[in-house]
C-alpha positions as CSV (number, residue, x, y, z in Angstrom):
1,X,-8.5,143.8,77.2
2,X,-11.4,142.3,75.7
3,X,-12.1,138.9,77.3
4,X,-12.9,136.5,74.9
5,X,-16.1,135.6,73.2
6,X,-18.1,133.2,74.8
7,X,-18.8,129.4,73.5
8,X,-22.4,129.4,72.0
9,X,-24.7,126.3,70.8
10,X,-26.5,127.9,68.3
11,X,-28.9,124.8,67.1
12,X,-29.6,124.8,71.5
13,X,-30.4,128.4,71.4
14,X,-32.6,127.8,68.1
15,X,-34.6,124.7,69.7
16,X,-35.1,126.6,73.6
17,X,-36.7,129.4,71.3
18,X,-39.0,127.4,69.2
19,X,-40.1,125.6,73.0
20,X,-40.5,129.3,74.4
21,X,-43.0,130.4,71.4
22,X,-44.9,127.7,71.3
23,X,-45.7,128.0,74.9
24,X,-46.6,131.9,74.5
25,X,-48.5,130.5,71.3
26,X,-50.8,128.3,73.4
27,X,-52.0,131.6,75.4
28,X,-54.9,132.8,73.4
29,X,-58.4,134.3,73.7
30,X,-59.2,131.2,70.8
31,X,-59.1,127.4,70.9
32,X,-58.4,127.8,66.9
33,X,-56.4,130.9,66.5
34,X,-53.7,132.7,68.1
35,X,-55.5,136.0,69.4
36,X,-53.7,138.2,72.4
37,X,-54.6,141.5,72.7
38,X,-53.4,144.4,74.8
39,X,-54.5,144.0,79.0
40,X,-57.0,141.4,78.2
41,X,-56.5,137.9,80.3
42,X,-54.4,136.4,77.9
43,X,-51.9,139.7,77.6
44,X,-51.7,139.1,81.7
45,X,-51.0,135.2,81.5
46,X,-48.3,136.1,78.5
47,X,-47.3,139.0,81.1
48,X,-46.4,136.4,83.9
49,X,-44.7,133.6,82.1
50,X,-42.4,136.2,80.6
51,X,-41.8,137.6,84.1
52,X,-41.2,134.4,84.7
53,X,-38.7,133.5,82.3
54,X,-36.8,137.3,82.8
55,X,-36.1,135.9,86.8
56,X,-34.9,133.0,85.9
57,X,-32.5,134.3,83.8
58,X,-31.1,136.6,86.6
59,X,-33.3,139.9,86.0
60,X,-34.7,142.2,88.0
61,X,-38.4,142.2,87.0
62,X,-41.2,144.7,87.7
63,X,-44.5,145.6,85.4
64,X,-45.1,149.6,84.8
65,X,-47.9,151.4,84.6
66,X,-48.9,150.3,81.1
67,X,-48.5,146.5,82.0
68,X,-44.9,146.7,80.4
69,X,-42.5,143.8,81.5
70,X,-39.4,145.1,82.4
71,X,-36.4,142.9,83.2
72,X,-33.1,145.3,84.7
73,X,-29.4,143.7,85.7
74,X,-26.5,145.7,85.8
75,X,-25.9,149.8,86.7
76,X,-25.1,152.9,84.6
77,X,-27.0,153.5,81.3
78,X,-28.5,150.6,80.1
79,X,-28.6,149.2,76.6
80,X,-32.7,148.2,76.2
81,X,-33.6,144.9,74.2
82,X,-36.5,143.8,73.5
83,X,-40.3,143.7,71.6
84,X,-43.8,143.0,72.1
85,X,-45.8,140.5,73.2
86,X,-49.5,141.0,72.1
87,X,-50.5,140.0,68.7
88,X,-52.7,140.7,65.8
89,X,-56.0,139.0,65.1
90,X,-54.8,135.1,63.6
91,X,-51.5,135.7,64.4
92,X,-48.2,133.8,64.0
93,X,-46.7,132.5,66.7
94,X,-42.9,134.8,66.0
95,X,-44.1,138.2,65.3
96,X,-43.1,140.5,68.2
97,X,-42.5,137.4,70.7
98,X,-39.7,136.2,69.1
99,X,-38.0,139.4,70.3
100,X,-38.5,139.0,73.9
101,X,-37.1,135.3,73.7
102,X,-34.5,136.1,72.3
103,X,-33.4,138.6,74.6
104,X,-34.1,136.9,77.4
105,X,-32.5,133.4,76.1
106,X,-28.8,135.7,75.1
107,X,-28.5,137.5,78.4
108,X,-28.9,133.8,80.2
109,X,-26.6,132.5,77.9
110,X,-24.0,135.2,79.4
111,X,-25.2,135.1,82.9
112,X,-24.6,131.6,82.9
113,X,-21.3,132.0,81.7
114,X,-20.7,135.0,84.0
115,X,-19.8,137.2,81.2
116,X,-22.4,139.8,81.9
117,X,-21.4,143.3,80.7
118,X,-20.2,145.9,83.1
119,X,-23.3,148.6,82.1
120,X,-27.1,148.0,82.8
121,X,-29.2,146.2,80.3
122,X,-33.0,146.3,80.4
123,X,-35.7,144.1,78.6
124,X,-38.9,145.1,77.8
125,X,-42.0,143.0,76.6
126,X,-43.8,145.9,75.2
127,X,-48.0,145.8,75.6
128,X,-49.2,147.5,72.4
129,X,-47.2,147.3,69.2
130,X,-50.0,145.8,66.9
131,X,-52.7,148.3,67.5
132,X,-55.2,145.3,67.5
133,X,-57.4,146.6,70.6
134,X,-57.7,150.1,70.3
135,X,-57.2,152.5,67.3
136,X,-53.7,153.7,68.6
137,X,-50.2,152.0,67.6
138,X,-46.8,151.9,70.1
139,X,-48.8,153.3,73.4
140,X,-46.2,151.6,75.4
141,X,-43.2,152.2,74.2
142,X,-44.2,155.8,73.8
143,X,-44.6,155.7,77.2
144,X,-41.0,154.4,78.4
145,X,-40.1,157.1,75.8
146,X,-41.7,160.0,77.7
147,X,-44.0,160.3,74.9
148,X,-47.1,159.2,75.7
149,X,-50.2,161.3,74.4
150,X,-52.9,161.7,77.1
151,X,-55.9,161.6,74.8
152,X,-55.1,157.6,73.9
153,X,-57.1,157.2,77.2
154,X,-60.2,158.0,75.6
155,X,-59.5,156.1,72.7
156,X,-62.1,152.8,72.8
157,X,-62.0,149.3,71.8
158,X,-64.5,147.2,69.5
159,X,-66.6,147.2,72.9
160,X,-66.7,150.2,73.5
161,X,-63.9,150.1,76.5
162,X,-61.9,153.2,76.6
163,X,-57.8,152.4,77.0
164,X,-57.8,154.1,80.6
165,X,-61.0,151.6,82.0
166,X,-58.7,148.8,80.6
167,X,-55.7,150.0,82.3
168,X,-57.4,149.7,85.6
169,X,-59.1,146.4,84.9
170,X,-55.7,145.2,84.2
171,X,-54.9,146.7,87.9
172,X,-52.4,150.0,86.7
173,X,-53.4,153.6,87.8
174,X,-53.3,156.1,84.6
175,X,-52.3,158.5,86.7
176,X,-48.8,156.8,86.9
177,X,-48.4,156.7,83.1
178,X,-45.5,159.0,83.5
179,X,-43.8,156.8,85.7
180,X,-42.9,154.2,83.2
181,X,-40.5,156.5,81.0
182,X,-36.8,156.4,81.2
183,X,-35.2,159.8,81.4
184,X,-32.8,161.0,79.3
185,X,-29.5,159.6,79.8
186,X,-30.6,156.6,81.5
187,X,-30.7,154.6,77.9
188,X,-28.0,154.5,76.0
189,X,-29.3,152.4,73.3
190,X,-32.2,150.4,72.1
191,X,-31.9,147.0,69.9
192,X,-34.5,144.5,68.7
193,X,-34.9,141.1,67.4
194,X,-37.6,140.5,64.8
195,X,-39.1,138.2,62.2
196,X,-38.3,140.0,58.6
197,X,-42.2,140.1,57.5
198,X,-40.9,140.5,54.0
199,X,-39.3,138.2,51.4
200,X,-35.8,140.1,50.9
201,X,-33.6,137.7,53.1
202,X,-35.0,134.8,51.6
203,X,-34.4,135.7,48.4
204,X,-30.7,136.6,49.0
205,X,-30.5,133.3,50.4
206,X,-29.4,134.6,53.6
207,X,-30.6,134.2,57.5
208,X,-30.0,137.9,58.8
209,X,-30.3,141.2,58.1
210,X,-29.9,145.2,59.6
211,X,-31.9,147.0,59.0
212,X,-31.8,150.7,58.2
213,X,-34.4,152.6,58.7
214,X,-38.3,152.0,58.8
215,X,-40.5,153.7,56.8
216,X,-43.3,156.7,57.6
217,X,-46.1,155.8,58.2
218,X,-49.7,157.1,57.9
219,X,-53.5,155.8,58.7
220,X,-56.6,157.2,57.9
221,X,-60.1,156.5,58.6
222,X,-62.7,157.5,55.6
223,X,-66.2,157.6,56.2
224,X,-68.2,158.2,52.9
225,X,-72.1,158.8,53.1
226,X,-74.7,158.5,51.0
227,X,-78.4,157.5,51.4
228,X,-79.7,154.0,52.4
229,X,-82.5,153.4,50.3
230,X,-84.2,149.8,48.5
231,X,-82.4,147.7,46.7
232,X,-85.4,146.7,44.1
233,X,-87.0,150.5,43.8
234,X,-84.2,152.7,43.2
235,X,-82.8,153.3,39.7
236,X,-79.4,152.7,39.6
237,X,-78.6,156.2,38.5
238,X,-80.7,157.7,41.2
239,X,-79.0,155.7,44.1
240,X,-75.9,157.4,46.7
241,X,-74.4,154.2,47.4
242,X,-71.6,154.9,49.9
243,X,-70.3,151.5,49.4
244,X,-69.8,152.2,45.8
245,X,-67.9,155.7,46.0
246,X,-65.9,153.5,48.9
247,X,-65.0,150.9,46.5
248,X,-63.6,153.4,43.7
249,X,-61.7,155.1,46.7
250,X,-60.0,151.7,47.3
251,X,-59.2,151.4,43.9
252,X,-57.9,155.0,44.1
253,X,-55.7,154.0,46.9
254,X,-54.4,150.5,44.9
255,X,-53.7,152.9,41.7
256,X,-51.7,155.6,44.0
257,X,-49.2,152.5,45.4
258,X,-49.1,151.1,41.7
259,X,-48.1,154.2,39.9
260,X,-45.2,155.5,43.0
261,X,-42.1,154.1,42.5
262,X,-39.9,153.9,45.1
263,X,-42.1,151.4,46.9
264,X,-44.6,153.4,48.3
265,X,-47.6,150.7,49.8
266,X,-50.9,151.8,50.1
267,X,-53.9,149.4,52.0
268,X,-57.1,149.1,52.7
269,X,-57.6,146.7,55.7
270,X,-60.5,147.5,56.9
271,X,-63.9,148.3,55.7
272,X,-67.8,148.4,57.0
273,X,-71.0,149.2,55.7
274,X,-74.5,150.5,57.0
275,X,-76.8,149.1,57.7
276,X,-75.2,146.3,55.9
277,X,-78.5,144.3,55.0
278,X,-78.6,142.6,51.6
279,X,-81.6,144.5,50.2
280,X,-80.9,147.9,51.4
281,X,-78.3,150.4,49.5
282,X,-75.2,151.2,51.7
283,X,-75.8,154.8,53.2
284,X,-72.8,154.5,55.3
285,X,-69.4,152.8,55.0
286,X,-66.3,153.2,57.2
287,X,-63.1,151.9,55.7
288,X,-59.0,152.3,56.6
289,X,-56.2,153.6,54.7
290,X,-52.4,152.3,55.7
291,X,-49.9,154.7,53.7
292,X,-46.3,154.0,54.1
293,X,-43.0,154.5,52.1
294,X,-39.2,155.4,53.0
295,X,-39.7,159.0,51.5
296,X,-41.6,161.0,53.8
297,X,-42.2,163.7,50.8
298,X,-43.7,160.8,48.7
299,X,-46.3,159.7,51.4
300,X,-47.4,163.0,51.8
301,X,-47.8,163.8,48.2
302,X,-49.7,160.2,47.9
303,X,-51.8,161.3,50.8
304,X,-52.3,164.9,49.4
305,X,-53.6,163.0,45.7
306,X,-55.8,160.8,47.9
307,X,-58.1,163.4,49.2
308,X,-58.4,165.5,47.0
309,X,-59.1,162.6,43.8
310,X,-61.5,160.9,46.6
311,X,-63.5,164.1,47.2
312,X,-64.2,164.4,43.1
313,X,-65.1,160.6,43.1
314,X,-67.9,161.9,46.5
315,X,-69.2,165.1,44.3
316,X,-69.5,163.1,41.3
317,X,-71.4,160.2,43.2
318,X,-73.5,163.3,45.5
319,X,-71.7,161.7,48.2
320,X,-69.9,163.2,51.3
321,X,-66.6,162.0,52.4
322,X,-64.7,162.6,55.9
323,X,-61.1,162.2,55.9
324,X,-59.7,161.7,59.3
325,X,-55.9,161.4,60.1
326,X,-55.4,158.7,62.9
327,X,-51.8,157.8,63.4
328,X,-48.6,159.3,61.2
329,X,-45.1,158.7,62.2
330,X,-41.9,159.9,60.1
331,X,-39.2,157.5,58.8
332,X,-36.8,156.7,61.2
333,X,-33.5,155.9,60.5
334,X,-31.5,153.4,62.3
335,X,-28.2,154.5,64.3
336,X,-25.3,153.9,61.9
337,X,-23.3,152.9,64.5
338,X,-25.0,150.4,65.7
339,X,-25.7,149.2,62.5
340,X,-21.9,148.6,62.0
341,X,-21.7,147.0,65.7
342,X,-24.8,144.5,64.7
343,X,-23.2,143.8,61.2
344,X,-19.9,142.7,63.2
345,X,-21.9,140.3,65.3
346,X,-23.3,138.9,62.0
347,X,-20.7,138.3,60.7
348,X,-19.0,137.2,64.0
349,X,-21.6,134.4,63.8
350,X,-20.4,133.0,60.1
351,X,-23.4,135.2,58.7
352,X,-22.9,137.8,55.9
353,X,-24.4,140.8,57.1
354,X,-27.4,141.9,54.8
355,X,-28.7,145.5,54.8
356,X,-32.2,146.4,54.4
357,X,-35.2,148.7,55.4
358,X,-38.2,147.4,57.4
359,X,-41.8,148.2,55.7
360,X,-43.3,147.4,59.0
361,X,-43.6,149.8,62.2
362,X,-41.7,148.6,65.3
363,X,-41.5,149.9,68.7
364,X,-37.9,151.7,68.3
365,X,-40.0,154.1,66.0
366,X,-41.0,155.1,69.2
367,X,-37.9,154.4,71.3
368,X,-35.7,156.8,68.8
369,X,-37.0,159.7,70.7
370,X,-35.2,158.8,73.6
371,X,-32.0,156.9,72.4
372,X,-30.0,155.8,69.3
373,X,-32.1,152.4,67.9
374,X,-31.1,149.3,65.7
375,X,-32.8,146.0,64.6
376,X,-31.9,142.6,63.6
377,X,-34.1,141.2,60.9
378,X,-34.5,136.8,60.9
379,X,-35.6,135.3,57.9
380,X,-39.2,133.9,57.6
381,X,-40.5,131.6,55.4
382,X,-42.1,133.4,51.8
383,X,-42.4,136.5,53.7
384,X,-45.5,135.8,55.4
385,X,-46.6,137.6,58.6
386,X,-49.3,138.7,60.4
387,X,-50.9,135.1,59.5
388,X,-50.6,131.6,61.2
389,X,-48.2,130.5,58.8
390,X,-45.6,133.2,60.0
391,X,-42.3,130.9,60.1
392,X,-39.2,131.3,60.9
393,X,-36.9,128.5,61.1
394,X,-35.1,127.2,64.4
395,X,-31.5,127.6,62.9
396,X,-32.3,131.3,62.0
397,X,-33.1,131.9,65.5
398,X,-30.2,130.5,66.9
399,X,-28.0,131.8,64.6
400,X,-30.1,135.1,65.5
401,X,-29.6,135.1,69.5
402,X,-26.0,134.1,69.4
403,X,-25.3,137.2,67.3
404,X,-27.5,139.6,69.9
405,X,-24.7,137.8,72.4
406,X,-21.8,139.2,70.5
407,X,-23.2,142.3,70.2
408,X,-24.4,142.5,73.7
409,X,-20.0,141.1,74.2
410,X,-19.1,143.6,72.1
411,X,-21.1,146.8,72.6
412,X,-20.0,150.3,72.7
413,X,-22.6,152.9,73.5
C-alpha cells in the first residue's frame, strides 16, 4: 500500500528557496553583476555551499571529475534530479540554480519526515550548462552521460585557457573524465526543475508547466573577410567592408526566423570586428548564429538557405565567408510517462497541469542518452531570462518543490 502523502508548507518551501538563491546570488566574479562561470573561484565557492547544503539534507556528497556536485541516498537505480549552477554573463539569480534548490529543499522535506523512497536518488549541480566560458554547451552532463567528446579539451576560453588547463586549475585530472558517467542501468530516470524563460505560463495565468520536448538546436560561427582600408580615401563602391556583408547576413538570419512558421528562432548574439578602429574599414568580423525550432527538418532547411543566400551576399560584396558548425543537438522529446507522473503531482498540488515545449537547451538534452528525462517548468515574470530581472515568484517555487515531492512520493520508473 501506498503510505500517505506527506504534509507540505508550500509558502515555507517558497521563502527557504528565495534565502538559498540569493545566497548563491551573492557568489560572483562582480560587485554589480551576477557572473559565475564554469571552474573559475566563484564556480568552486558555489560548488561548496551546495555540497554543503546536499549534507545537510542527508546526502551522500562527492565532486567528479568535471567539478560536478553529486549528492547519492538510497540503493538500486536511482532517479537523478537536478540542474546547473554556473550562469550566463548578467545573469538572474533562478536560471539553472533554482533547480538544484529545489531538489535539495524536496528530498529534505522527505528525509525529515522519514519518507524517503525505497530506490536511490542522485542530485547533480551540473558545471557547464550555459556555455559562457568556453565555446562548448552541456560538457558535464555529457559526461555523467558517457558522452563526453575528447576534443572539448582543446576548446579555449576568452583568455586563451584551454577547458583541460582549467580542469586541473580547479584540481580534477582529465584523465578521469570517464569516471564521472553512470552506466547504463544505473539511472532510471532524470527530472529537473527550471524557471520557464518564456511567457506561455504567464499568459495562461498558470504557475506550472511540463514540458514536452526541447527544441534542436544549432550554432555557427561566421567569419566574413574583406579588406581593411581608410575610412576617408576609399570610395564607397570600391570598399570590402566585412562588417557590412556581416550586417546583411544578420538581417538574412532575422528574415529566415520571420518568414518560418512553426516558431523557428534565429539569433545573432555575438559579433566582432577587425581591427575595430573608427577610421579604418572592417576587414574582419566574427559573428554567431543560434538556430533552433521543434522541427529538426525545418532547422536544417533554415540552415541550408543560410549559407547558401550568405555566400551570394559575400560574392556580390567580393567578400569571403567561412561557415563553421559549432554545436547541433536534435530535438528531444520528453518521456511520456513521466510527463503523465509530473502532471499528477501538479495537479496533486491544486495546480492544473500545463503542457508546453522548452525553446531553451537544458542538461537532459544531454542526459536522454542515458535515461528517460522530464522537466518542470515555473513561471517567471514577462518571460525574462538570461538578465538580472529573471523572476520568479516565491509561491511558484513552493508550489514547484512540493510537486517534485509528490512525484519523488509517487514515482514509478
Amino acid at each position: 500500500m501506498q503510505p500517505p502523502p506527506i504534509a507540505l508548507n508550500f509558502a515555507d518551501l517558497g521563502r527557504r528557496a528565495e534565502a538559498m538563491l540569493e545566497e548563491l546570488a551573492a557568489i560572483s566574479a562582480e560587485p554589480d553583476r551576477l557572473m559565475r562561470l564554469f571552474l573559475t573561484p566563484e564556480h568552486r565557492r558555489a560548488a561548496d555551499l551546495v555540497a554543503l547544503w546536499m549534507r545537510e539534507a542527508g546526502l551522500e556528497v562527492f565532486e567528479d571529475a568535471l567539478g560536478n556536485v553529486r549528492g547519492r541516498i538510497g540503493e538500486g537505480p536511482r532517479l537523478l534530479v537536478g540542474s546547473h549552477i554556473e550562469t550566463v554573463i548578467d545573469a538572474g539569480r533562478y536560471d539553472g540554480t533554482f533547480g538544484v534548490v529545489a531538489a535539495i529543499l524536496a528530498l529534505d522535506e522527505l528525509r525529515r519526515a522519514q519518507a524517503l523512497p525505497k530506490f536511490g536518488i542522485e542530485l547533480i549541480a551540473f558545471g557547464d550548462e550555459e556555455a559562457s566560458r568556453f565555446p562548448t554547451t552541456l560538457s558535464t552532463s555529457a559526461a555523467v552521460a558517457g558522452n563526453f567528446e575528447e576534443k572539448t579539451l582543446a576548446l579555449a576560453d576568452a583568455g586563451g585557457v584551454t577547458y583541460a588547463e582549467a580542469l586541473r586549475a580547479y584540481g580534477k585530472d582529465p584523465v578521469r573524465i570517464a569516471d564521472a558517467a553512470l552506466k547504463s542501468g544505473e539511472a532510471s530516470a532524470y527530472v529537473e526543475l527550471h524557471i520557464e524563460q518564456g511567457p506561455v505560463l504567464e499568459a495562461e495565468n498558470q504557475p506550472l508547466g511540463i514540458v514536452t520536448a526541447m527544441v534542436g538546436q544549432t550554432r555557427l560561427r561566421i567569419e566574413v573577410t574583406g579588406e581593411a582600408s581608410h575610412a576617408g580615401t576609399v570610395p564607397m563602391d570600391q570598399r570590402r567592408d566585412a562588417l557590412a556583408g556581416a550586417a546583411e547576413m544578420t538581417l538574412l538570419a532575422e528574415r529566415i526566423g520571420r518568414e518560418a512558421k512553426g516558431g523557428l528562432v534565429a539569433t545573432v548574439g555575438s559579433i566582432e570586428a577587425k581591427p575595430g578602429a573608427v577610421n579604418i574599414v572592417p576587414g574582419i568580423v566574427r559573428f554567431t548564429l543560434d538556430l533552433r525550432a521543434a522541427e529538426d527538418a525545418q532547422r536544417k532547411a533554415a540552415i541550408e538557405r543560410f549559407t547558401r543566400e550568405a555566400q551570394t551576399i559575400a560574392e556580390r560584396r567580393r567578400l569571403e565567408v567561412a561557415i563553421a558548425l559549432t554545436h547541433e543537438i536534435a530535438t528531444t522529446p520528453c518521456d511520456q510517462r513521466l510527463q503523465d507522473q509530473l502532471a499528477a503531482a501538479v495537479a496533486a498540488v491544486g495546480a492544473k497541469p500545463v503542457r508546453l515545449p522548452s525553446g531553451a537547451g537544458h542538461d537532459g538534452m544531454s542526459m536522454v542518452k542515458l535515461c528517460p528525462i522530464a522537466m518542470l517548468f515555473v513561471r517567471c515574470r514577462g518571460g525574462v531570462s538570461h538578465n538580472p530581472a529573471e523572476y520568479a515568484s516565491p509561491a511558484d517555487m513552493g508550489l514547484a518543490i512540493a510537486a517534485l515531492v509528490r512525484f519523488i512520493e509517487n514515482f514509478r520508473p
